[in-house]
C-alpha positions in Angstrom: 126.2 131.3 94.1 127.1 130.8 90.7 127.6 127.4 88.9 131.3 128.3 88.5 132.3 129.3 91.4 130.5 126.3 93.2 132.5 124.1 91.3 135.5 125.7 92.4 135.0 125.3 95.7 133.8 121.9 95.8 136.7 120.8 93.9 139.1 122.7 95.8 137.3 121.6 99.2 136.7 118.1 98.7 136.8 117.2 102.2 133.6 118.4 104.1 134.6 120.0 107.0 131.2 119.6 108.7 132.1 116.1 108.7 134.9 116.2 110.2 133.1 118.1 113.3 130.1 116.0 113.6 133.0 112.7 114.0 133.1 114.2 117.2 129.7 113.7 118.4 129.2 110.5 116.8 129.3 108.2 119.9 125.8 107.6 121.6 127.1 109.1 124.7 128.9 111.6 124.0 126.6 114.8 124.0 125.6 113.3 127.8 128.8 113.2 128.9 129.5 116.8 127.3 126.5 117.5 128.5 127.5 116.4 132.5 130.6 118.2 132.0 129.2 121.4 131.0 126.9 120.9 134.4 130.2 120.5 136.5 130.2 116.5 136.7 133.5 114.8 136.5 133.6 111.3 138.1 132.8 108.2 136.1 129.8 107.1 138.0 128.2 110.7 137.6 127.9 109.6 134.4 126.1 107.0 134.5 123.3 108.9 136.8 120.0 108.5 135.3 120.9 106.0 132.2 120.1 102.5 132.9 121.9 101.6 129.4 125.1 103.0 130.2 127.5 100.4 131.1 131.2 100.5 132.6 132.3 99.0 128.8 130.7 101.5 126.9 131.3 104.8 129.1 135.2 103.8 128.9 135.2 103.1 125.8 132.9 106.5 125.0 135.6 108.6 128.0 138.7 106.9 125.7 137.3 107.9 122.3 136.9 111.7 124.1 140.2 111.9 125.3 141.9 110.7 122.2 139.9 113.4 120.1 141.2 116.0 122.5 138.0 117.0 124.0 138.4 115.7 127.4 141.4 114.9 129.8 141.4 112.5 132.8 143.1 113.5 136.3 144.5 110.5 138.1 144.3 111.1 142.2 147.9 109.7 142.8 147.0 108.6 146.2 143.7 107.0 145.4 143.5 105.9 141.4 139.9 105.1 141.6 139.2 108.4 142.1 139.7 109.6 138.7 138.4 113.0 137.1 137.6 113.9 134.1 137.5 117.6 132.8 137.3 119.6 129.1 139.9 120.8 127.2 139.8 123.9 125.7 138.6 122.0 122.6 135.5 120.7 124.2 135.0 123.8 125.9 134.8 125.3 122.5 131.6 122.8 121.6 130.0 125.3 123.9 128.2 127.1 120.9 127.4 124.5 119.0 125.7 122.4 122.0 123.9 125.8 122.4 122.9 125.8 118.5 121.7 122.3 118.7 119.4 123.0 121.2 117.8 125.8 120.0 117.1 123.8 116.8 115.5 121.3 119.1 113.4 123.5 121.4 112.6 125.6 118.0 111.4 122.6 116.2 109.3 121.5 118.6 106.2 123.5 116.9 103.6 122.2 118.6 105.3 122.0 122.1 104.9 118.2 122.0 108.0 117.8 124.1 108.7 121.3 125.6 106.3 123.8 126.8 107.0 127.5 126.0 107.8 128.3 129.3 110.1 125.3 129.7 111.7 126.5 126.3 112.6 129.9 127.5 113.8 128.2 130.6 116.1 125.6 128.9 117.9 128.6 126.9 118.5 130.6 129.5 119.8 128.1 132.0 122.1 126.7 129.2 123.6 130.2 128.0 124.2 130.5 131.9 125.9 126.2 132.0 127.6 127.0 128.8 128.9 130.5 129.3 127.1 131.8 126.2 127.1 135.9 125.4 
């Protein structure tokens, strides 16, 4: 791209918009618990499966931040308020493709199968185009 035209644009779009998509994510917890609700998990406790570090404090506080950014929405049983459920919006439905993307830049990076074998690899994106609803 030309000098010119680079300028242009950066002056005209200050504001990175890239940014403002990553804020999202930002929280430790967050691309779990996108991560659980993509799998079909929805009760607070699910959660909290499998990670020791997770407190109550924190996984409010993550579930509030969520819910205030529109990507999640909490169901209150009217008859039994402990039994709360928490679901995506079409908003963080739409991080479908980009939790997709980011792990295909983690599987493909991993050169010399340190973490993932290649079988495991071609496992993890199929099962996830399948989780996420991926064409």
């Amino acid at each position: 791209m030309d000098e010119r035209k680079l300028n242009y644009y950066e002056k005209k779009y200050e504001r990175n918009p890239v940014e403002d998509a990553v804020k999202y994510l930002s929280n430790k917890w967050t691309l779990h618990i996108l991560r659980d609700l993509f799998l079909g998990k929805s009760h607070f406790n699910e959660f909290q499966t499998n990670r020791k570090t997770l407190d109550n404090k924190s996984l409010s506080r993550c579930l509030k931040t969520m819910e205030t950014n529109g990507l999640i929405y909490k169901k209150i049983d009217e008859e039994d308020p402990k039994n709360t459920e928490y679901f995506l919006t079409e908003k963080g439905k739409s991080f479908n493709k980009v939790f997709y993307e980011l792990l295909l830049f983690a599987i493909e990076n991993d050169k010399d199968n340190e973490h993932y074998s290649e079988h495991a690899k071609n496992e993890l994106k199929e099962m996830y185009k399948e989780i996420l609803q991926i064409e």
